[in-house]
TILO-743598 format. One record per residue (C-alpha): residue number from 1; x, y, z; residue in three letters. Coordinates in pm, 1 decimal. Layout:
BEGIN
@i->NUM, east->X, north->Y, up->Z, aa->ALA
...
//
This chain:
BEGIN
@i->1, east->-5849.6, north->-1401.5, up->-321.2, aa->UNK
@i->2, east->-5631.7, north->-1515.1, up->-589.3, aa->UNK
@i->3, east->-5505.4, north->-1328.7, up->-826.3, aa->UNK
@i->4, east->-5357.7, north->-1558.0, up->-1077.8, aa->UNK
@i->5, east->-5362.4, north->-2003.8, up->-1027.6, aa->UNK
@i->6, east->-4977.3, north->-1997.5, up->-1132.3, aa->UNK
@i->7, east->-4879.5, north->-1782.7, up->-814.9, aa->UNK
@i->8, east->-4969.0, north->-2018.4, up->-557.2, aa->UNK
@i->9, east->-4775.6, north->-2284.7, up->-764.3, aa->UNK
@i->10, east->-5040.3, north->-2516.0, up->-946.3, aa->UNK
@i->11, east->-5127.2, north->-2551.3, up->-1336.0, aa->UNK
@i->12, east->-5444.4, north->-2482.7, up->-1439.1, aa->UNK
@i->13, east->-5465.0, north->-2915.9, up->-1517.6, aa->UNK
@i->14, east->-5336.1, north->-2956.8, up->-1179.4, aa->UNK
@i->15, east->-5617.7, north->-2736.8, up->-1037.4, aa->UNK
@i->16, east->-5926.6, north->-2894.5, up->-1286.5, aa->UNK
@i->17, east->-5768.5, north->-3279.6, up->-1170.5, aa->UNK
@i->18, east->-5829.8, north->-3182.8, up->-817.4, aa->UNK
@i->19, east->-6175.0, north->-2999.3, up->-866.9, aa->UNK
@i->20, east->-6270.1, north->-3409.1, up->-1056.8, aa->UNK
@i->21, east->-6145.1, north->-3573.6, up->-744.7, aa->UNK
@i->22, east->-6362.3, north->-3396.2, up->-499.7, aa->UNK
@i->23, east->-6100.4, north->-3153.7, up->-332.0, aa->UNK
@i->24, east->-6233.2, north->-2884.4, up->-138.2, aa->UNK
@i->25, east->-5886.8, north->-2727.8, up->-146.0, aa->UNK
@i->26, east->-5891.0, north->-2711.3, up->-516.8, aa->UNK
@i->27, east->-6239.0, north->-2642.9, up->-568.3, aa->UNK
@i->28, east->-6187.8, north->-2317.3, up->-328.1, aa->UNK
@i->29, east->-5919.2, north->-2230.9, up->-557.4, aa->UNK
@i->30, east->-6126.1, north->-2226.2, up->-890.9, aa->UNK
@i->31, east->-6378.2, north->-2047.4, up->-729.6, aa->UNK
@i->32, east->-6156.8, north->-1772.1, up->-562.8, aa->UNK
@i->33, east->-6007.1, north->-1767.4, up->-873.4, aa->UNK
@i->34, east->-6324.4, north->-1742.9, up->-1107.7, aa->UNK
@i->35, east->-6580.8, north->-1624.4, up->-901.5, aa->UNK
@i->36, east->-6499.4, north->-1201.9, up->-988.9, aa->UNK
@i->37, east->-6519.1, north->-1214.8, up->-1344.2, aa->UNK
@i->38, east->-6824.7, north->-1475.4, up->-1345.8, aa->UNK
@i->39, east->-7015.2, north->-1243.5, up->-1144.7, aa->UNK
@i->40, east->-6956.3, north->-934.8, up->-1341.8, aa->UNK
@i->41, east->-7115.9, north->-1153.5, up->-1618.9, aa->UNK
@i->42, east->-7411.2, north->-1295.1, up->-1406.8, aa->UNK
@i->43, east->-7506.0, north->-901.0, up->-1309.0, aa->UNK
@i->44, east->-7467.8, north->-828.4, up->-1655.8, aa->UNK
@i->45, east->-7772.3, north->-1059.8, up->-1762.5, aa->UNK
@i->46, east->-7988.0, north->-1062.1, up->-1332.9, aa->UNK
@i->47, east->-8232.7, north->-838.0, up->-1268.6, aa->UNK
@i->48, east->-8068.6, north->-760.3, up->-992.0, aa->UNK
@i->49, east->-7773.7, north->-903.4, up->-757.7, aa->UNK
@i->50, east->-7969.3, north->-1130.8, up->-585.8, aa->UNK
@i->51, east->-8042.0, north->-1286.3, up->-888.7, aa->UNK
@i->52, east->-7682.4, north->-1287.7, up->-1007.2, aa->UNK
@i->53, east->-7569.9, north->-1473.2, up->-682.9, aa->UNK
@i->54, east->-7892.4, north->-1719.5, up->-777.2, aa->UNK
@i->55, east->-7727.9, north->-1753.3, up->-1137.3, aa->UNK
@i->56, east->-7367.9, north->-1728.8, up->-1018.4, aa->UNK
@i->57, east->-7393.2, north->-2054.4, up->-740.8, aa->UNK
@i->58, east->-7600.5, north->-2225.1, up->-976.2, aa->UNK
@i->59, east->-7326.8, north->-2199.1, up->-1246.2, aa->UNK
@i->60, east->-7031.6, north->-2319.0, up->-995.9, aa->UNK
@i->61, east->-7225.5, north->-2602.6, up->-922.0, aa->UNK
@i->62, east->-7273.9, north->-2728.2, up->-1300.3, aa->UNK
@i->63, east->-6919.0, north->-2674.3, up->-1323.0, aa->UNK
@i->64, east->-6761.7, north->-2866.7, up->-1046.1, aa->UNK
@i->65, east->-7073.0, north->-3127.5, up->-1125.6, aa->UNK
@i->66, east->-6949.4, north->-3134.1, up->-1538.5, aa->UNK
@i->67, east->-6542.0, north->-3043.1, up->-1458.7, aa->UNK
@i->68, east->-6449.9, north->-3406.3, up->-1584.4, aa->UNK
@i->69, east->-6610.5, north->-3332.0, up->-1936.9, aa->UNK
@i->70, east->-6417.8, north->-3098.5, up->-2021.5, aa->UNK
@i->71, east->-6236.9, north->-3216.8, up->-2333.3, aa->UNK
@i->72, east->-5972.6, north->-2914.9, up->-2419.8, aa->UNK
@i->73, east->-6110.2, north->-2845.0, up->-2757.4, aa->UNK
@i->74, east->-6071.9, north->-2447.4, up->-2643.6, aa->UNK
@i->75, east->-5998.2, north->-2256.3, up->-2300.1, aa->UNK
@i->76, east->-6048.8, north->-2360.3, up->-1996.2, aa->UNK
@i->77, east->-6155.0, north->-1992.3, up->-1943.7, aa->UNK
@i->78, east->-6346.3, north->-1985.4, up->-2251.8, aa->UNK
@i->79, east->-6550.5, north->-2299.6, up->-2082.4, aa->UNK
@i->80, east->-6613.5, north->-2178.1, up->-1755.6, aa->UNK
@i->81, east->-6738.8, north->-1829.9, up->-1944.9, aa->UNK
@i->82, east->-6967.3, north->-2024.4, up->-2136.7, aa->UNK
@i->83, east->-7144.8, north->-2199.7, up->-1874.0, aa->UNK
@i->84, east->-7223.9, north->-1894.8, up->-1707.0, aa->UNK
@i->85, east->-7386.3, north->-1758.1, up->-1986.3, aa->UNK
@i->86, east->-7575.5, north->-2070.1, up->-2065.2, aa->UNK
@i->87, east->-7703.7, north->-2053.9, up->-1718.6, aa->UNK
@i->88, east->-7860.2, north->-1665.9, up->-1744.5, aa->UNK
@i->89, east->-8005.0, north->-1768.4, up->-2034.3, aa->UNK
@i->90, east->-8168.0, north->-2101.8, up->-1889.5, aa->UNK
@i->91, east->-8257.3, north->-1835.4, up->-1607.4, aa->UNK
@i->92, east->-8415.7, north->-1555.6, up->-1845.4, aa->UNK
@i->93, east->-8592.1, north->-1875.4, up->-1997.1, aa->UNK
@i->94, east->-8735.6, north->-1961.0, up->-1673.5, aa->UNK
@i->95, east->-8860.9, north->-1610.5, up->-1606.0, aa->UNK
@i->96, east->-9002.6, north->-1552.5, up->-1919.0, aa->UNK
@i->97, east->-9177.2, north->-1930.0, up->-1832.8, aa->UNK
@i->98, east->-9330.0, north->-1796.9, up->-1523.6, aa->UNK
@i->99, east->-9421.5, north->-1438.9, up->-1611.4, aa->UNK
@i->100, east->-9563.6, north->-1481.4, up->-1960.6, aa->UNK
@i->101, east->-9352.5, north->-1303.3, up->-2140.3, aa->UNK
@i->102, east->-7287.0, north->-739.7, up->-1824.3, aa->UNK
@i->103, east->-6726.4, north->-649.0, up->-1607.9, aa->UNK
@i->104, east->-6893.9, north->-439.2, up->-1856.3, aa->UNK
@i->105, east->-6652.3, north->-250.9, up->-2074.1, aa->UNK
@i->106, east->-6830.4, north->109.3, up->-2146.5, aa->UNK
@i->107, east->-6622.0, north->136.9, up->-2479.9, aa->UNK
@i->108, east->-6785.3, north->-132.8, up->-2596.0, aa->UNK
@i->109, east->-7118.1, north->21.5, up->-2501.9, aa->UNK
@i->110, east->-7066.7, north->354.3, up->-2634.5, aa->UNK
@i->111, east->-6995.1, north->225.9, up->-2960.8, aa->UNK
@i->112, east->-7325.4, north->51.9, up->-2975.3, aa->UNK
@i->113, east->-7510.4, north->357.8, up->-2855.6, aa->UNK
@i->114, east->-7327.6, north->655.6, up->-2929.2, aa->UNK
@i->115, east->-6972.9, north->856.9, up->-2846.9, aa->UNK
@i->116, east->-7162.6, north->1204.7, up->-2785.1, aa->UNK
@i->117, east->-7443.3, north->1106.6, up->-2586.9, aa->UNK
@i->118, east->-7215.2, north->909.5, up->-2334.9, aa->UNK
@i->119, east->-6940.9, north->1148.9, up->-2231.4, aa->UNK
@i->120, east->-7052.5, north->1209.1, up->-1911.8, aa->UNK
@i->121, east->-7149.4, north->888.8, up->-1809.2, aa->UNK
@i->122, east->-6986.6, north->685.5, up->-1548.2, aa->UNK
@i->123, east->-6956.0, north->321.8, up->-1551.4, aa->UNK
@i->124, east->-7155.9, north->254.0, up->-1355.0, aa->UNK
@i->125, east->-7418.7, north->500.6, up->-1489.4, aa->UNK
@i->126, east->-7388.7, north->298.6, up->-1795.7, aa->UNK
@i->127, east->-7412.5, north->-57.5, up->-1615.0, aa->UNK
@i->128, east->-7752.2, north->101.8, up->-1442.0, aa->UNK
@i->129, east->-7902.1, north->225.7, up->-1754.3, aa->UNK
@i->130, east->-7810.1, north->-149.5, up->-1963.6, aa->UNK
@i->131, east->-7992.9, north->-303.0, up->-1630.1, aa->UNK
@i->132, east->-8304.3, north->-64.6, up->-1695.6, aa->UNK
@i->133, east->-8348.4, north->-297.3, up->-1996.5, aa->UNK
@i->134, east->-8595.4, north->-565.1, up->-2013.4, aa->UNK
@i->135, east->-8474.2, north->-921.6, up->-1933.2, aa->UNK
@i->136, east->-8518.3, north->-976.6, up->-2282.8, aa->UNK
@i->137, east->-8347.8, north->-646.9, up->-2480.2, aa->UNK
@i->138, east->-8061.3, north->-694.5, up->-2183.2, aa->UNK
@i->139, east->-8017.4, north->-1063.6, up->-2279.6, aa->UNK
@i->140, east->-7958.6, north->-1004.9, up->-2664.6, aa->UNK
@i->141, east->-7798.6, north->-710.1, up->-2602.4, aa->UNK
@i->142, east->-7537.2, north->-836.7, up->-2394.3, aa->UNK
@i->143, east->-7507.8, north->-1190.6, up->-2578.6, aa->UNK
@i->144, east->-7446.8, north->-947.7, up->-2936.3, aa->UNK
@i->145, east->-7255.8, north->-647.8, up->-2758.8, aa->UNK
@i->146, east->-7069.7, north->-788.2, up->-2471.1, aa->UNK
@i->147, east->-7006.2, north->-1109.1, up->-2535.8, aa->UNK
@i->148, east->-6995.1, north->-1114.6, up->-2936.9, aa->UNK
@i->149, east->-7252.3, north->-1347.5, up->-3039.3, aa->UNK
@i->150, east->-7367.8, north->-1299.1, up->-3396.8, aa->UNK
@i->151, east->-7750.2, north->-1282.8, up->-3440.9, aa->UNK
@i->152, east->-7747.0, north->-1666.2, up->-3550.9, aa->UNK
@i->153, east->-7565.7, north->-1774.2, up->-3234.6, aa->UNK
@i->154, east->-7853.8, north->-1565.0, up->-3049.7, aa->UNK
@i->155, east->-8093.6, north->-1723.7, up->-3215.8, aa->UNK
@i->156, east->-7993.0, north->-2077.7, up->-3190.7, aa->UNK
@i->157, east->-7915.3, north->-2009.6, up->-2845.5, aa->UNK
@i->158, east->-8227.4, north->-1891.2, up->-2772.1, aa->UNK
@i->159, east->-8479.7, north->-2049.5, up->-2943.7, aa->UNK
@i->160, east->-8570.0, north->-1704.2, up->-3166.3, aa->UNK
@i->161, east->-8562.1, north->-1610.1, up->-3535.6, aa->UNK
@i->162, east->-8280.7, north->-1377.3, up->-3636.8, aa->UNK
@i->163, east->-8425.8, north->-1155.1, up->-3748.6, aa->UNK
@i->164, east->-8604.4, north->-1133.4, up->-3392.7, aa->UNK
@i->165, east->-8261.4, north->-1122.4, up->-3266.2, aa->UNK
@i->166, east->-8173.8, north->-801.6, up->-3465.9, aa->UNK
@i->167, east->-8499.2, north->-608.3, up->-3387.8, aa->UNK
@i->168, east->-8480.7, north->-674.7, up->-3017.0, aa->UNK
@i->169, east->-8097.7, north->-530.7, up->-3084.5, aa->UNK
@i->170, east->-8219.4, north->-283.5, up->-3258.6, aa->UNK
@i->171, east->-8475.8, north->-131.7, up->-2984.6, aa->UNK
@i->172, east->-8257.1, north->-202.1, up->-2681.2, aa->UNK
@i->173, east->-8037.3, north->29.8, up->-2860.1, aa->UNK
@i->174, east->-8294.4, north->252.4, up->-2876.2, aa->UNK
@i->175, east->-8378.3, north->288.9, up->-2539.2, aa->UNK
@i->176, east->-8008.9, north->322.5, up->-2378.6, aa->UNK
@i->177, east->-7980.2, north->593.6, up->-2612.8, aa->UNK
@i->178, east->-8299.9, north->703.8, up->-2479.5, aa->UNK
@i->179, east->-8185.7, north->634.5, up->-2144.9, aa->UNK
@i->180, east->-7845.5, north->788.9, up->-2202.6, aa->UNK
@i->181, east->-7986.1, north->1135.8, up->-2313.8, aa->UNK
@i->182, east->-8222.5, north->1202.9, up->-2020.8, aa->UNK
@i->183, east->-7931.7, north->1170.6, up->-1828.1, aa->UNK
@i->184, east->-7757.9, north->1457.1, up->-1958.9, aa->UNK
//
């Protein structure tokens, strides 16, 4: 796996030029490269892993498919992070459709829910509890929490009031906590 694009002696422009002109060399690169952190994101917002591979293919594929648009107006990173959200949402959208109805940093977690009732929680006890939420509370959650959306972006983004946004923050807050204290 690769740790870092500059190591193996190609710029980040070098590496997106040879993703445009079709090179599977290049294209294994960005994906070695990428493919860790996407993930974490795509579990973040899947119901379950399966799901995030679903969400994190799909999103590799819009980005080798789209590479050539990307004008440089922000991070390359920044970009490619984008994209993967956009595609969990277009995939909560779908479910929702059909059914009728985040690396996670804990810090940032424990200051949505509460210092006290997380100290003996595990990482991964708190990625299992944020997963326990409905597609719906996880997706806002993570888009205001994790990712730093305010409730407007959420909104726009997904086709919801704000003030929808902030309730549905509101309760998955709620339940964590909820969550959080049967645990202890």
């Amino acid at each position: 796996m690769v740790t870092n694009i500059h190591s193996i002696g190609i710029s980040e422009e070098e590496l997106r030029q040879g993703c445009i002109d079709g090179r599977a060399g290049h294209q294994r690169l960005l994906y070695d490269y990428y493919s860790p952190k996407m993930f974490g994101i795509c579990l973040r917002y899947a119901n379950d892993y399966h799901h995030a591979e679903d969400i994190l293919q799909e999103g590799f594929i819009k980005i080798f498919r789209s590479i050539d648009r990307f004008r440089g107006d922000g991070s390359f990173d920044g970009w490619i992070k984008r994209i993967f959200i956009n595609t969990a949402i277009e995939h909560y959208r779908k479910s929702v459709n059909h059914s009728g109805h985040a690396e996670l940093e804990p810090s940032i977690v424990i200051r949505h829910i509460g210092e006290k009732a997380t100290d003996n929680l595990a990482t991964q006890d708190l990625m299992k509890l944020v997963q326990q939420l409905s597609p719906g509370y996880r997706t806002i959650f993570n888009l205001y929490v994790i990712e730093g959306y305010s409730h407007r972006e959420i909104a726009e983004t997904m086709g919801i009031s704000e003030g929808t946004s902030k309730s549905q923050l509101a309760r998955a807050r709620n339940i964590l906590k909820k969550l959080v204290q049967s645990q202890v």
